[in-house]
C-alpha positions in Angstrom: -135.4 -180.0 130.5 -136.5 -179.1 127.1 -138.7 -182.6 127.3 -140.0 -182.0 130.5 -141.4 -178.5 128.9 -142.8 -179.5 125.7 -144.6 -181.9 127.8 -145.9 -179.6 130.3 -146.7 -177.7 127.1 -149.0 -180.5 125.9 -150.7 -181.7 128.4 -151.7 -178.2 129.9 -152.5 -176.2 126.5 -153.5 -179.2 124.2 -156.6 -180.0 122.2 -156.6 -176.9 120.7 -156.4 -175.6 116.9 -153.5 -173.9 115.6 -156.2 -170.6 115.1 -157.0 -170.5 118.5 -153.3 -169.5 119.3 -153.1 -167.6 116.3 -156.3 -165.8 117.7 -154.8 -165.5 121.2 -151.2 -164.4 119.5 -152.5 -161.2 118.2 -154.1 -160.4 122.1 -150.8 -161.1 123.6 -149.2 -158.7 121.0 -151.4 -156.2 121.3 -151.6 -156.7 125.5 -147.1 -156.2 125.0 -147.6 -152.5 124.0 -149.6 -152.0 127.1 -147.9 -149.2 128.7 -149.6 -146.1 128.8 -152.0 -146.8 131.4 -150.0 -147.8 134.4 -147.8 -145.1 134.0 -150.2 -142.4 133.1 -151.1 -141.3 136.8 -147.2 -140.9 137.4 -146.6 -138.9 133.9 -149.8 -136.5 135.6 -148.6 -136.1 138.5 -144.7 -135.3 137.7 -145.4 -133.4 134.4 -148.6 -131.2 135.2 -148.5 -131.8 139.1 -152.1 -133.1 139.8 -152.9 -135.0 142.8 -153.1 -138.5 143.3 -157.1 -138.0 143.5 -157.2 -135.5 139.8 -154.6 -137.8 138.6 -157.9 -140.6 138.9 -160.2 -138.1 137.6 -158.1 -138.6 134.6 -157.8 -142.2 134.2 -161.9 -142.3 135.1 -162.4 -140.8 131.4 -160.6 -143.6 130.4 -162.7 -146.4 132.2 -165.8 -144.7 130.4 -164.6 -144.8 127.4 -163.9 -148.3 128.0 -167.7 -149.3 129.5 -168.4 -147.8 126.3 -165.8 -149.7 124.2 -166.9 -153.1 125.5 -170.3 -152.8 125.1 -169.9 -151.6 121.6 -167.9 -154.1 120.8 -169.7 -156.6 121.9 -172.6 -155.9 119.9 -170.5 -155.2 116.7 -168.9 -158.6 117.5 -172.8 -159.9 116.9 -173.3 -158.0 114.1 -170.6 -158.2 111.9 -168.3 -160.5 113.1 -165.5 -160.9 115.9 -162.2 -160.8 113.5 -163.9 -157.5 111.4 -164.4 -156.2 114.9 -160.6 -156.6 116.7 -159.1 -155.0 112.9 -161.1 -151.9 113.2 -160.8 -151.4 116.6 -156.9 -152.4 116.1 -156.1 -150.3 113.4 -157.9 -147.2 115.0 -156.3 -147.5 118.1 -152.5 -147.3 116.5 -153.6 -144.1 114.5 -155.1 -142.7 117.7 -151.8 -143.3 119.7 -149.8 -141.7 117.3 -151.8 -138.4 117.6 -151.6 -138.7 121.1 -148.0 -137.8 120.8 -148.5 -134.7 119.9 -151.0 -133.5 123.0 -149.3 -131.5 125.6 -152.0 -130.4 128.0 -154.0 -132.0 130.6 -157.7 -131.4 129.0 -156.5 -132.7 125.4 -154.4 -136.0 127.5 -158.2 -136.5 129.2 -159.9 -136.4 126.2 -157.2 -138.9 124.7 -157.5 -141.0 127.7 -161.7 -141.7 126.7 -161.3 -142.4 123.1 -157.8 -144.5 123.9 -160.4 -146.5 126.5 -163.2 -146.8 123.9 -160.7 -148.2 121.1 -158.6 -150.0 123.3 -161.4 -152.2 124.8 -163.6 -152.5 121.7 -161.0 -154.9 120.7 -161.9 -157.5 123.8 -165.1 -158.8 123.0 -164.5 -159.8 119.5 -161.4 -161.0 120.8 -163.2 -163.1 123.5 -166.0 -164.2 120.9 -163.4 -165.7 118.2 -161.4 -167.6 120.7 -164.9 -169.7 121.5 -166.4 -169.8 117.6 -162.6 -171.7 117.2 -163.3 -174.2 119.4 -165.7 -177.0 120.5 -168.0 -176.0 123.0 -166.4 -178.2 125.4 -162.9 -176.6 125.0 -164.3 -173.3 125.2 -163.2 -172.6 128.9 -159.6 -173.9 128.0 -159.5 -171.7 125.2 -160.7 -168.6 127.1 -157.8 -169.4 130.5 -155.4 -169.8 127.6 -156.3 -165.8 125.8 -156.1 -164.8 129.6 -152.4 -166.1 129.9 -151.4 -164.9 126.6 -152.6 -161.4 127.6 -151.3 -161.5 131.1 -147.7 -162.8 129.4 -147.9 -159.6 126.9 -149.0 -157.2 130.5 -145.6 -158.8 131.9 -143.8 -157.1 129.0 -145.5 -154.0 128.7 -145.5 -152.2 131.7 -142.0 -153.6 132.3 -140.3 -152.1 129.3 -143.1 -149.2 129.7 -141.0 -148.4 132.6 -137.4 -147.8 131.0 -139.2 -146.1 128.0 -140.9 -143.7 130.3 -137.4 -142.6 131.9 -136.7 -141.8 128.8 -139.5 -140.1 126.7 -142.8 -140.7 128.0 -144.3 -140.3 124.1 -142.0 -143.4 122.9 -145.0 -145.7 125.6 -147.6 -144.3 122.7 -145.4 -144.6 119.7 -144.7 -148.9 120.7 -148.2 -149.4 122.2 -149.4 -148.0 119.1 -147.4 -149.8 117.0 -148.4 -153.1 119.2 -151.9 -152.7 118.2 -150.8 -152.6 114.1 -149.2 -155.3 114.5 -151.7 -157.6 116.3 -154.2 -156.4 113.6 -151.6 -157.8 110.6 -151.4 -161.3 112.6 -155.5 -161.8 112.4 -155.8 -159.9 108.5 -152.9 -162.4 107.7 -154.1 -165.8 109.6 -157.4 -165.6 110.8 -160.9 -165.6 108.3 -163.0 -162.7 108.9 -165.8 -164.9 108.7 -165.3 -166.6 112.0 -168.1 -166.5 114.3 -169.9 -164.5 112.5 -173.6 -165.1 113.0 -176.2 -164.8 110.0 -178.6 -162.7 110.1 -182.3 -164.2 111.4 -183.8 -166.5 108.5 -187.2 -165.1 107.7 -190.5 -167.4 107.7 -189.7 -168.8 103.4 -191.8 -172.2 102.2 -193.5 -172.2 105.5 -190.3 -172.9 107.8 -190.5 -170.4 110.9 -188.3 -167.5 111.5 -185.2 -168.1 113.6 -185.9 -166.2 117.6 -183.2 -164.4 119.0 -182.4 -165.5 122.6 -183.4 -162.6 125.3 -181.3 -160.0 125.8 -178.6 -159.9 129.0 -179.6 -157.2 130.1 -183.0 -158.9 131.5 -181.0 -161.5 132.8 -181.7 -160.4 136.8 -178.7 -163.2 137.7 -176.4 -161.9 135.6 -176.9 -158.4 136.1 -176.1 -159.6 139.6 -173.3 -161.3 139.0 -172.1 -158.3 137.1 -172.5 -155.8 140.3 -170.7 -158.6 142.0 -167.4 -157.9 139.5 -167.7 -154.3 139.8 -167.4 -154.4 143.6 -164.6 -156.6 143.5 -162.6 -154.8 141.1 -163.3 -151.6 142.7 -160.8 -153.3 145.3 -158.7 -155.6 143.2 -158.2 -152.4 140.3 -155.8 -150.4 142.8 -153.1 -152.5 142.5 -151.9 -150.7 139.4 -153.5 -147.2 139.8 -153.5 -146.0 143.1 -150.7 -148.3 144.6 -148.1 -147.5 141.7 -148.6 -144.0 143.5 -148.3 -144.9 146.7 -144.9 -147.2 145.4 -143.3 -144.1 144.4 -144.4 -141.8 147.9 -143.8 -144.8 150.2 -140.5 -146.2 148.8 -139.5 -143.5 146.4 -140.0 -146.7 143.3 -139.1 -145.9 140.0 -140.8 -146.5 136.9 -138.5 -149.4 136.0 -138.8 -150.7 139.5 -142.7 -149.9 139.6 -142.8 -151.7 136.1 -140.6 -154.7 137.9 -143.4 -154.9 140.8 -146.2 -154.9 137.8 -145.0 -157.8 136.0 -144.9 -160.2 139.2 -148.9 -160.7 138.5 -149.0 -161.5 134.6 -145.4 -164.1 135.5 -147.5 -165.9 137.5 -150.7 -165.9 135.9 -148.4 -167.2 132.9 -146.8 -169.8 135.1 -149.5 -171.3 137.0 -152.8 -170.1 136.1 -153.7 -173.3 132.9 -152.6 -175.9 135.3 -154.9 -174.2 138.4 -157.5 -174.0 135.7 -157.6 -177.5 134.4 -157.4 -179.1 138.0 -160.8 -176.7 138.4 -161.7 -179.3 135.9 -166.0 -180.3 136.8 -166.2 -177.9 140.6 -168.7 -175.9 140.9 -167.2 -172.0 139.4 -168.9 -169.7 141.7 -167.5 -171.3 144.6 -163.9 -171.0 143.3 -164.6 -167.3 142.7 -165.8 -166.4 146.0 -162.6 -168.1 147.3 -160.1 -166.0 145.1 -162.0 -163.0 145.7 -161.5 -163.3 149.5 -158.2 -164.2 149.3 -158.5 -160.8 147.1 -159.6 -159.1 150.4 -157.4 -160.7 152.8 -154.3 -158.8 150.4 -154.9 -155.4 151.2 -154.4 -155.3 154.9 -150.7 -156.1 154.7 -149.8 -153.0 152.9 -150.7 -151.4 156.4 -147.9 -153.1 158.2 -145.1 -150.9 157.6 -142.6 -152.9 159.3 -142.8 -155.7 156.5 -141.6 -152.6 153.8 -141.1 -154.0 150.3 -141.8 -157.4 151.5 -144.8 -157.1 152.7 -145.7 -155.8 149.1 -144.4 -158.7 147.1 -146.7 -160.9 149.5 -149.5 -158.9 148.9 -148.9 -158.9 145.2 -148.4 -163.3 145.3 -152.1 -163.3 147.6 -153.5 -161.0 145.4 -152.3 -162.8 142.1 -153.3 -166.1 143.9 -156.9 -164.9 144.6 -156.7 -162.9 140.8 -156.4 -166.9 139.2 -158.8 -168.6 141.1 -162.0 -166.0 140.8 -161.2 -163.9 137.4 -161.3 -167.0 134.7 -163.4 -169.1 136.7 -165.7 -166.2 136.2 -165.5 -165.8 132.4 -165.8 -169.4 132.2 -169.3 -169.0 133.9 -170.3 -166.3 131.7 -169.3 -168.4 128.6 -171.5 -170.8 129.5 -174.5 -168.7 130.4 -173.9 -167.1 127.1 -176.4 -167.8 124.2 -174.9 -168.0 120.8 -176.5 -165.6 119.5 -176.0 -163.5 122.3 -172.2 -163.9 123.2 -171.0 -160.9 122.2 -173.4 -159.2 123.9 -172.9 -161.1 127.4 -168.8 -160.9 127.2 -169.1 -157.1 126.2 -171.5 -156.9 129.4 -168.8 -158.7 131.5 -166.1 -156.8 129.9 -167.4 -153.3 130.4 -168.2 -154.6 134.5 -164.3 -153.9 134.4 -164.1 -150.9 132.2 -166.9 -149.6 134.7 -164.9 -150.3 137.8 -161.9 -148.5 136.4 -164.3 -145.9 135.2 -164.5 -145.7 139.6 -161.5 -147.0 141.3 -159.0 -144.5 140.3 -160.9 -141.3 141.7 -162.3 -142.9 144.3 -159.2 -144.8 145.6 -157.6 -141.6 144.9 -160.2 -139.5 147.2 -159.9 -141.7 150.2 -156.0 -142.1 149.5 -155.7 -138.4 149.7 -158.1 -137.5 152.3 -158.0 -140.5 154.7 -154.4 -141.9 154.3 -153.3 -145.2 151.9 -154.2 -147.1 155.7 -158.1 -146.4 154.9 -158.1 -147.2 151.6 -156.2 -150.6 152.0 -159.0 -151.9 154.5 -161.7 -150.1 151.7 -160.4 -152.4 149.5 -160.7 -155.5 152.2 -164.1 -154.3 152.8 -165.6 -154.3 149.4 -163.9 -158.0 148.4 -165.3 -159.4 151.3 -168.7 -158.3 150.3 -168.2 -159.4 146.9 -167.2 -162.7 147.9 -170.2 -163.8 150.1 -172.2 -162.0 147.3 -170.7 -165.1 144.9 -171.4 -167.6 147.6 -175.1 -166.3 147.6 -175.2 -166.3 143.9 -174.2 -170.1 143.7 -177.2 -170.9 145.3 -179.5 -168.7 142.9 -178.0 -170.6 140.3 -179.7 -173.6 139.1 -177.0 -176.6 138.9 -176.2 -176.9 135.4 -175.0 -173.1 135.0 -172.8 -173.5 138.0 -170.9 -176.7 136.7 
């Protein structure tokens, strides 16, 4: 048994250096502590009685802050280096979770929510960025499916232990996720060089060479902007797993947060499990394809929460189809973007693909949250089949805007 693993092991995670675990160690710390946010529409709604739709309001401000986060980040990231980038950002997020603690109304919690998103998601793009400047270029997408496991393995532990904790004392899910984030910032300050992937600054014209040219910014890349609005819609969809539906878990079924936490962590287990040995046999197919594939399997998820005769089963299925579709669009996806990326532009296109997600959550709580209340959970299930849908022949058309060596 223990053979058959550390072979598994090998042949599906090697090839790459010690510092791109150690790199991808202090995300899957930091990503254990996550458990503020998929509890925090519950904690509103059952400490200050909002809605499910002001509840969303809520968690809006902190997809802002987030958009903002990422595409801070990712500039910092360029400018003064990934690993200098995830220990601020680290560091600032503990201290911030720690006053947290001590707010006790709704408008100071919403104001906590934005600057948690803004810290919280600075970290990502300098995370990204110093998982690729430790590899080859060829081992790049390897490296970047293996920081998406190790985050999705510390998201199987947050919200799961988030979930007893919050039966408990809802300020002990800021006190560890806070303490989370100090601790992933002591694993990069104690075994990664702040110098990594950090770019130099532009050589100017000296003894007649010619000044280094910056590579055009992302935002005039009309394809990727594209592909961009592509992710948002999808994720306005794919994003209500773990706002809107914890809600309707806990109306439907009467869930718990333990049992809520339990239904959570069935997506990060088998992301962990399966998701490097999908990955590698993706190994030279086209990626645009793969993600218009898992985004309509993405689609086809949502209309089985509408039969009610399949109760609790019918939500595990829809969380294995959804997790299914999650694997074979999401790191496909960054794998793409990695390789449109210019070097000296990667934090900038990774902090532009990043904050597509922090925008979407920015949207898909209040709006998810509208339609839930106003139109019934039914409405919103076949919203969410709607948008994927579009998102996925959206990818299909993209493919063939692409010219072939970007979609390899």
């Amino acid at each position: 048994m223990i053979d058959a693993a550390r072979r598994f092991v090998s042949s599906t995670y090697g090839g790459l250096p010690a510092i791109t675990w150690l790199i991808c160690l202090a995300a899957f710390v930091n990503r254990s502590g996550s458990m503020v946010l998929p509890f925090l529409g519950i904690y509103l709604g059952r400490r200050f009685g909002l809605s499910v739709e002001e509840s969303g309001y809520v968690l809006s401000l902190y997809g802002i802050g987030s958009t903002i986060g990422n595409l801070l980040g990712g500039k910092l990231a360029d400018v003064l280096g990934p690993v200098r980038v995830q220990l601020l950002t680290l560091m600032s997020a503990a201290a911030w979770m720690g006053l947290m603690t001590q707010f006790q109304s709704v408008p100071t919690i919403a104001a906590g929510a934005f600057v948690l998103g803004l810290l919280n998601d600075s970290f990502r793009p300098g995370n990204m960025a110093a998982v690729l400047a430790s590899v080859p270029p060829h081992l790049g997408p390897t490296a970047l499916t293996l920081n998406r496991v190790m985050v999705n393995a510390g998201w199987a532990i947050g919200p799961t232990i988030g979930g007893l904790l919050a039966r408990i004392d809802f300020n002990w899910l800021f006190i560890v996720d806070g303490a989370t984030c100090a601790l992933a910032a002591l694993v990069l300050f104690t075994c990664v060089p702040a110098s990594l992937g950090r770019r130099m600054a532009p050589a100017t014209a000296e003894n007649g060479d010619a000044p280094v040219v910056r590579s055009a910014s992302a935002w005039s890349d009309g394809k990727f902007l594209l592909l961009l609005l592509a992710n948002v819609i999808t994720l306005l969809a794919f994003m209500q797993y773990f706002s809107t539906q914890t809600r309707w878990l806990a109306d439907e079924f009467g869930c718990t947060e333990d049992v809520i936490g339990y239904v959570l962590a069935i997506n990060p287990v088998l992301i962990v499990l399966f998701e490097m040995p999908l990955v590698r046999s993706f190994a030279g197919k086209p990626r645009l394809p793969l993600v218009a594939v898992g985004t309509l399997m993405i689609a086809i998820a949502f209309p089985i929460l509408t039969a009610g005769s399949l109760g609790m089963n019918g939500v595990l299925l829809q969380m294995l189809l959804l997790t299914m579709g999650e694997m074979a669009s999401f790191s496909p996806l960054g794998g793409f973007v990695g390789d449109r990326a210019p070097t000296d532009r990667r934090g900038q296109y990774l902090g532009m693909h990043g904050a597509a997600f922090s925008f979407a959550f920015m949207l898909a709580p209040a709006l998810g949250g509208r339609i839930y209340d106003h139109a019934g959970p039914n409405a919103l299930w076949w919203t969410c089949f709607t948008l994927a849908l579009a998102a996925s022949c959206g990818y299909f058309a993209l493919h063939r805007a692409y010219p072939p060596r970007a979609a390899k």
